[in-house]
One Martini backbone bead per residue (centre of mass of N, CA, C, O) as a GRO file, in nm:
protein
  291
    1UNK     BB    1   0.065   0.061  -0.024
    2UNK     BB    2   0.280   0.158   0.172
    3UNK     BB    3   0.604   0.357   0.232
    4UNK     BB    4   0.822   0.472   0.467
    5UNK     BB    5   0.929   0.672   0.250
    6UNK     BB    6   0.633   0.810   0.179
    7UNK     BB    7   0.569   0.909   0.454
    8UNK     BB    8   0.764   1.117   0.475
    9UNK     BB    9   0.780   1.220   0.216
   10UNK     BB   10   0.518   1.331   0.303
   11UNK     BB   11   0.508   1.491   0.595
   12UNK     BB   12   0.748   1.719   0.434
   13UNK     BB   13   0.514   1.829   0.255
   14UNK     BB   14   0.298   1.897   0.457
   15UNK     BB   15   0.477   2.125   0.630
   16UNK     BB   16   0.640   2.287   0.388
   17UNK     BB   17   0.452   2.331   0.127
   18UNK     BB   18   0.739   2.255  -0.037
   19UNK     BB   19   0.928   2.027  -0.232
   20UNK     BB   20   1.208   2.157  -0.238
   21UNK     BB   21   1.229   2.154   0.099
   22UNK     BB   22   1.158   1.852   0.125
   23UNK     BB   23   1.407   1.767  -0.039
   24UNK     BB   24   1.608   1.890   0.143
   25UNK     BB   25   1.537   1.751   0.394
   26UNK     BB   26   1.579   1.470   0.264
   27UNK     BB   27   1.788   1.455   0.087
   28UNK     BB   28   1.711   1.519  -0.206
   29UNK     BB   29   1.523   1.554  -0.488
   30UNK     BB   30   1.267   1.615  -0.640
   31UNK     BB   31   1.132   1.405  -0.843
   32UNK     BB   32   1.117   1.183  -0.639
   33UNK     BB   33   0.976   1.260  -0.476
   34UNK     BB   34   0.686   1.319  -0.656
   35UNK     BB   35   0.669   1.047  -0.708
   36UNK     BB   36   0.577   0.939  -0.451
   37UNK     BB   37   0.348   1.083  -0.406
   38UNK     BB   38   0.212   0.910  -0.640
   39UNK     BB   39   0.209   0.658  -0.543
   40UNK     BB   40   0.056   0.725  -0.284
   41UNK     BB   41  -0.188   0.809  -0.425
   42UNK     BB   42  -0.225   0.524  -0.601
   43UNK     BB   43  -0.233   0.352  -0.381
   44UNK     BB   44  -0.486   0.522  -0.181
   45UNK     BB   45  -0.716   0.640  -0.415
   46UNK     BB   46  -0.618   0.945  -0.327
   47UNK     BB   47  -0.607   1.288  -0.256
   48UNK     BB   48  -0.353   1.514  -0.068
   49UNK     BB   49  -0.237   1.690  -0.286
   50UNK     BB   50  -0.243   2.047  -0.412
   51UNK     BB   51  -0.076   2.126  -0.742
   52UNK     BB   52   0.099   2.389  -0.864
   53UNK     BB   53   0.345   2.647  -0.938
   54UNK     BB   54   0.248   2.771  -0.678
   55UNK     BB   55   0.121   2.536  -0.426
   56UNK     BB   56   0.101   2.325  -0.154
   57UNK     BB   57  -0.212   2.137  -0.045
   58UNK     BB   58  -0.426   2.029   0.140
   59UNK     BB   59  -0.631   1.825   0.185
   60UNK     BB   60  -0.849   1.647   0.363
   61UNK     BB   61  -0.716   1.366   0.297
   62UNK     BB   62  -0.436   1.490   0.419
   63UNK     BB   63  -0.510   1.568   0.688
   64UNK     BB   64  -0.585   1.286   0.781
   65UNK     BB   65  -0.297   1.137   0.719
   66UNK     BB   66  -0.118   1.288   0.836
   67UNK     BB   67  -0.162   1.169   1.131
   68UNK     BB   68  -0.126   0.865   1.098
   69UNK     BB   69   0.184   0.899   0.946
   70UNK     BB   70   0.310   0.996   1.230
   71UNK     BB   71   0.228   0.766   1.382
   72UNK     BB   72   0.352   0.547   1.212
   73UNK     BB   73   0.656   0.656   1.250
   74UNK     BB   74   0.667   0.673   1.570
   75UNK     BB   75   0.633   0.343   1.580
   76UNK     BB   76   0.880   0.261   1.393
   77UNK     BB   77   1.094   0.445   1.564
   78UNK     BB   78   0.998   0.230   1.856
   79UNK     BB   79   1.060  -0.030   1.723
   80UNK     BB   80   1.384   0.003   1.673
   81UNK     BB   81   1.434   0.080   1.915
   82UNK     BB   82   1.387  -0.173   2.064
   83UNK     BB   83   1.511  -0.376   1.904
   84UNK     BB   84   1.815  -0.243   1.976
   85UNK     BB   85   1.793  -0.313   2.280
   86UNK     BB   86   1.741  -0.593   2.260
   87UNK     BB   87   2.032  -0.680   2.150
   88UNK     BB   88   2.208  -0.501   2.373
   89UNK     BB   89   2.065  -0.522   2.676
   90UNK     BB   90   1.866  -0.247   2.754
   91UNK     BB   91   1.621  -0.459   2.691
   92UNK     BB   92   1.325  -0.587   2.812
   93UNK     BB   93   1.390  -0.904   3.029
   94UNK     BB   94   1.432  -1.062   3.362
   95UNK     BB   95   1.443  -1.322   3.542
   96UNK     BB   96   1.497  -1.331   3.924
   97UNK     BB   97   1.598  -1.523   4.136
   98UNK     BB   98   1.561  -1.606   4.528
   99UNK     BB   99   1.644  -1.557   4.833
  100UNK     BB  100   1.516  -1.495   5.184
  101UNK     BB  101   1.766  -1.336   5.226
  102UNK     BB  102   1.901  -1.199   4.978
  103UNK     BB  103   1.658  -0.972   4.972
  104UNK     BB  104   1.860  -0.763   5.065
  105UNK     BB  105   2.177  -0.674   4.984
  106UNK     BB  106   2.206  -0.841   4.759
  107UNK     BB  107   1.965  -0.774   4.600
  108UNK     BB  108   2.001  -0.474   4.600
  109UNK     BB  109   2.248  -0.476   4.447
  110UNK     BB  110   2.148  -0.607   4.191
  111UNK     BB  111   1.943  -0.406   4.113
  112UNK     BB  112   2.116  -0.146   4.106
  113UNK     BB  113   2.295  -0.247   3.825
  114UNK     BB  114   2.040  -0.257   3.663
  115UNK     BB  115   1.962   0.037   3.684
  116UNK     BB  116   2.188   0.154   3.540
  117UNK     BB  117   2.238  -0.079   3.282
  118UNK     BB  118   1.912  -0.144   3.258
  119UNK     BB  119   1.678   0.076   3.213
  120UNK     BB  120   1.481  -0.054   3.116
  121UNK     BB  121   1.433  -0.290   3.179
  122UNK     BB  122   1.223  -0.617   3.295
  123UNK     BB  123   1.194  -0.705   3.635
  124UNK     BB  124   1.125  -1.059   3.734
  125UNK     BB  125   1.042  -1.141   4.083
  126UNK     BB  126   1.162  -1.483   4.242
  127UNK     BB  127   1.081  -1.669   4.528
  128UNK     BB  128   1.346  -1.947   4.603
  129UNK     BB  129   1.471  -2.198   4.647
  130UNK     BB  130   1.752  -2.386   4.521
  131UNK     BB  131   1.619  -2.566   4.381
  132UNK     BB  132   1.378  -2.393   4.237
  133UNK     BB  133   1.585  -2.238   4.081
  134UNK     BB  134   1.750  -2.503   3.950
  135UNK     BB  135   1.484  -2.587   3.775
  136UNK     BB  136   1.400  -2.305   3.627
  137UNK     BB  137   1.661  -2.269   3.460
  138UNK     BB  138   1.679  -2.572   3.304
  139UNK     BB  139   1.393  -2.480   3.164
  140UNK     BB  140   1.418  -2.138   3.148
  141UNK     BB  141   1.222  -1.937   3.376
  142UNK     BB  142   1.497  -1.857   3.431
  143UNK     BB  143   1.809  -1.639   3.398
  144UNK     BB  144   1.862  -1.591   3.740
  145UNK     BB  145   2.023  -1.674   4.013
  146UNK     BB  146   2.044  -1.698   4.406
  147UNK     BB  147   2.229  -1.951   4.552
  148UNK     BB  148   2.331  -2.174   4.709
  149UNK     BB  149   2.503  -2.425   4.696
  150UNK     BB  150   2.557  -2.639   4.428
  151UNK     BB  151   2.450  -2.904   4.237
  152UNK     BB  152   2.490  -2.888   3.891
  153UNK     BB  153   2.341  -2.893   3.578
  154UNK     BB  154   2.374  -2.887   3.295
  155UNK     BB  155   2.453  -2.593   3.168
  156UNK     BB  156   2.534  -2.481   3.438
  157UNK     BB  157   2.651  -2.175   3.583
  158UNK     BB  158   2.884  -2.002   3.808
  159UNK     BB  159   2.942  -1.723   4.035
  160UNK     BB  160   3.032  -1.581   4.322
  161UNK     BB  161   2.888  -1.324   4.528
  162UNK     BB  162   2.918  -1.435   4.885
  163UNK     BB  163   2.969  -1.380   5.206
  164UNK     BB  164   2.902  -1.491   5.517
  165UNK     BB  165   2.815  -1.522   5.858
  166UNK     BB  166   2.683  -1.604   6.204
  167UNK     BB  167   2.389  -1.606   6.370
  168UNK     BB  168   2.260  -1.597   6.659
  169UNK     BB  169   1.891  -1.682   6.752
  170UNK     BB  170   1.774  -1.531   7.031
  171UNK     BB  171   1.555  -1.465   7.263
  172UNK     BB  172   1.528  -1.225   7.473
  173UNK     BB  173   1.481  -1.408   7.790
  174UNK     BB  174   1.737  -1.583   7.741
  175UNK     BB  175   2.021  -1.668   7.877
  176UNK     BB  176   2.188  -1.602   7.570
  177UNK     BB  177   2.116  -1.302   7.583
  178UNK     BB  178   2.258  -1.185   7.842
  179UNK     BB  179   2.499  -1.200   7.711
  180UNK     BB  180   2.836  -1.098   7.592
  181UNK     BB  181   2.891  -1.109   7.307
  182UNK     BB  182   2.992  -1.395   7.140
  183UNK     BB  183   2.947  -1.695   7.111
  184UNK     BB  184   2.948  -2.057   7.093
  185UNK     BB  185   2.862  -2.326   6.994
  186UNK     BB  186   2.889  -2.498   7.282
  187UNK     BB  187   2.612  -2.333   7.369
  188UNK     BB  188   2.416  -2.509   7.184
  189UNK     BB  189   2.406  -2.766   7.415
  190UNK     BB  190   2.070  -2.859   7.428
  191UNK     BB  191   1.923  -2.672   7.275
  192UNK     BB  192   1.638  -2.547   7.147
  193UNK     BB  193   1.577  -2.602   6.782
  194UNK     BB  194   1.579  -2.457   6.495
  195UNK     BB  195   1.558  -2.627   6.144
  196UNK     BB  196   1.638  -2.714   5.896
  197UNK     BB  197   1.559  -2.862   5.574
  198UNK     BB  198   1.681  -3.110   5.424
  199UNK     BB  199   1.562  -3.027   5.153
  200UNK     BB  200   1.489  -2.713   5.123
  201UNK     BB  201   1.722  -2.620   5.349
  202UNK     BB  202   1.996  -2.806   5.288
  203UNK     BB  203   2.218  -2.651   5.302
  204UNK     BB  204   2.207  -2.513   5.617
  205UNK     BB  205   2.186  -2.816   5.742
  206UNK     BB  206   2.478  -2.918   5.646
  207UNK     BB  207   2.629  -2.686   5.771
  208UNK     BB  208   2.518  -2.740   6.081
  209UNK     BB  209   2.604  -2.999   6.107
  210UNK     BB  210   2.924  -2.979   6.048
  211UNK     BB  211   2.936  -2.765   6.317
  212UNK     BB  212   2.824  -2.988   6.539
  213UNK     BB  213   3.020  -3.225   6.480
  214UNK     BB  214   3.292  -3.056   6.524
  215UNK     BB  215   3.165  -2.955   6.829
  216UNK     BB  216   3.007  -3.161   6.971
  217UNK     BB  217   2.715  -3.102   6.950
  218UNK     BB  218   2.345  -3.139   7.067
  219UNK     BB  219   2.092  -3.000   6.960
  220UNK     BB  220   1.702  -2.967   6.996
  221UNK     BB  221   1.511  -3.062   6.738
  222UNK     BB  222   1.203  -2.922   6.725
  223UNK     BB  223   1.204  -2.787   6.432
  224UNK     BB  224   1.138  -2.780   6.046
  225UNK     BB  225   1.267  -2.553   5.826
  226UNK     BB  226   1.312  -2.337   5.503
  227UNK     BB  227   1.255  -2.047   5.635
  228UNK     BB  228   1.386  -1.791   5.787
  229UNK     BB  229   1.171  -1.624   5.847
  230UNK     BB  230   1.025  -1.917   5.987
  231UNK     BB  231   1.225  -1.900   6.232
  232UNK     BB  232   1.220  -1.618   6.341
  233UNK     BB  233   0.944  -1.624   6.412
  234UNK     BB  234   0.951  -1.863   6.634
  235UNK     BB  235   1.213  -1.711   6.809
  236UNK     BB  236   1.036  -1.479   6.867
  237UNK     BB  237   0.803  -1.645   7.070
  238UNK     BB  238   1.033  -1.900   7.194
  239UNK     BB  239   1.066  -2.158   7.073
  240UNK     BB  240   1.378  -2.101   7.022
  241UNK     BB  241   1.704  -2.145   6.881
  242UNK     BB  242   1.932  -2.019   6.594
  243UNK     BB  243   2.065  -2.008   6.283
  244UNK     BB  244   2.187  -1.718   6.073
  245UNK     BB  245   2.275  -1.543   5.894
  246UNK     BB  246   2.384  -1.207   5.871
  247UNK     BB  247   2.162  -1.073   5.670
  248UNK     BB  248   1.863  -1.150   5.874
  249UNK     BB  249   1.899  -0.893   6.096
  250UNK     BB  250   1.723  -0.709   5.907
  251UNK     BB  251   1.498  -0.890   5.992
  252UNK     BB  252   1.280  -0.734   6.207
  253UNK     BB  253   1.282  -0.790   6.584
  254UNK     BB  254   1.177  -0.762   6.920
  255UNK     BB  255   1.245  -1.065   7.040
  256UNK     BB  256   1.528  -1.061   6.941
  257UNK     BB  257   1.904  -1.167   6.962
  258UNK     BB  258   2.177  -1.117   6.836
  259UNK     BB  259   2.482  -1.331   6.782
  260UNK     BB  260   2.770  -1.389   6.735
  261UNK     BB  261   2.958  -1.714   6.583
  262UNK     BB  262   3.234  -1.888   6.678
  263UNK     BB  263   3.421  -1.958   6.401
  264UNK     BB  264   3.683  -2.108   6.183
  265UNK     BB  265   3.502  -1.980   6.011
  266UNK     BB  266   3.358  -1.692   5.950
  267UNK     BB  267   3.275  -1.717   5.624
  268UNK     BB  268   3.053  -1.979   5.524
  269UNK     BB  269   2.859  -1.849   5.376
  270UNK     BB  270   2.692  -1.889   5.033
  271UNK     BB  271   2.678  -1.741   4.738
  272UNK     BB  272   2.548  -1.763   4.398
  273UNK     BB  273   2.560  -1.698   4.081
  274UNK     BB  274   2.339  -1.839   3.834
  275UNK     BB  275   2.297  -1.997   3.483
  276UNK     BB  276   2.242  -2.029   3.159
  277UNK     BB  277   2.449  -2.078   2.910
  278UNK     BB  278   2.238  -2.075   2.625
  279UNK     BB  279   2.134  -1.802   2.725
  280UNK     BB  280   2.037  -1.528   2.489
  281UNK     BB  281   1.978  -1.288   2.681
  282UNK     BB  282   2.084  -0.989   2.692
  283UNK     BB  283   2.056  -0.896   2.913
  284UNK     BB  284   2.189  -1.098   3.065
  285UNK     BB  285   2.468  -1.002   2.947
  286UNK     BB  286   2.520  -0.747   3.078
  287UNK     BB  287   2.464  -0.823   3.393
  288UNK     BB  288   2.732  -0.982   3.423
  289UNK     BB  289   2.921  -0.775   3.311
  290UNK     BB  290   2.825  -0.569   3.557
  291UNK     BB  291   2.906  -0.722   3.816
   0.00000   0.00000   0.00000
């Protein structure tokens, strides 16, 4: 019907009232102008613009034209724009996973890159523990994961995001709020205690194991839960005393004493970003290279 070289110069006719200025503002000569200018009335089987040898007017039906013409330039030259940012990296889309401790300094650091380098691009996040993060990368339904270090499967690559220490989480009232000063692990043995779950929360389980383990002492398993959040919950009642990173003590209870935990290793818990290699989003490989 029509092409965008022919709505343009419509437009620049339009505007100009005028062959030669508008050949002029579009760098061509007037003859192949006026060309398209008739392909296009042509075309449309309508007439645009009325022509003397001394005056160029829109019709009505050009008066009608010019509004859509600008229009129709205007969305071609906004899908270009869409076009050329997400093939650099700059617009679109990325899902990243996060685990319910990362939602605080870790997720806000990588928030704030995102921000920065990709500020066009669309952001949507899930919070998952590292099994149900590294299922979803698998499948391709996340870009970027902050997972517990685990065994990866074929095609996930991974590298280090942090480290953290760990810090006793002891109910208000409890005899080792009282004390001043870091924890011992071995003050940990006989308290009743919240655990992380085998499953849901194997890394934290996996790593308190081998703290209690080495340090001989045998805390008394209360209860099983997946999510720190929902162990701290628990321990702002009263009903135990728990682990957890260090990163933690951001969610405020007024209830909770946190203590440092000290411990051969200072900072034991590790954070790592995963994602799947084969994945082609520019988004993310923009943010890969900036974090």
């Amino acid at each position: 019907m029509f092409t965008l070289a022919q709505l343009s110069g419509f437009v620049a006719v339009a505007e100009e009232l005028h062959f030669t200025r508008a050949a002029e503002r579009l760098r061509m000569t007037q003859p192949p102008l006026s060309r398209q200018m008739q392909l296009l009335e042509e075309g449309l089987g309508v007439r645009l613009l009325d022509r003397t040898n001394r005056s160029v007017r829109l019709t009505p039906a050009g008066r009608a034209f010019l509004t859509e013409a600008r229009r129709i330039l205007r969305q071609a030259e906004r899908a270009a724009l869409a076009a050329r940012q997400v093939s650099t990296g700059e617009a679109g889309s990325i899902a990243i996973g996060f685990t319910a401790t990362s939602a605080h300094a870790p997720l806000g650091d990588l928030l704030a890159v995102a921000r920065r380098t990709v500020p066009e691009a669309e952001v949507v996040l899930r919070e998952l523990v590292t099994r149900d993060q590294l299922e979803a990368l698998a499948e391709g339904t996340l870009d970027l994961g902050m997972v517990r270090p685990a065994l990866l499967g074929p095609g996930l690559r991974s590298r280090p995001a942090i480290r953290e220490g760990l810090l006793a989480a002891v109910p208000g009232g409890h005899p080792l709020a009282l004390r001043a000063g870091p924890l011992e692990v071995a003050d940990l043995d006989g308290q009743e205690f919240l655990m992380y779950s085998p499953v849901e929360g194997r890394y934290f389980h996996e790593l308190l194991i081998s703290v209690f383990r080495a340090a001989r002492v045998a805390p008394v398993f209360t209860q099983y839960l997946s999510h720190v959040h929902s162990i701290l919950a628990l321990v702002n009642t009263g009903w135990g005393v728990a682990v957890v990173p260090e990163s933690a003590e951001q969610m405020r209870f007024d209830g909770i004493v946190f203590r440092p935990l000290t411990l051969p290793d200072p900072r034991p818990v590790e954070l790592d970003l995963v994602w799947r290699e084969a994945n082609d989003n520019p988004v993310l490989g923009t943010l890969l290279r900036h974090l």
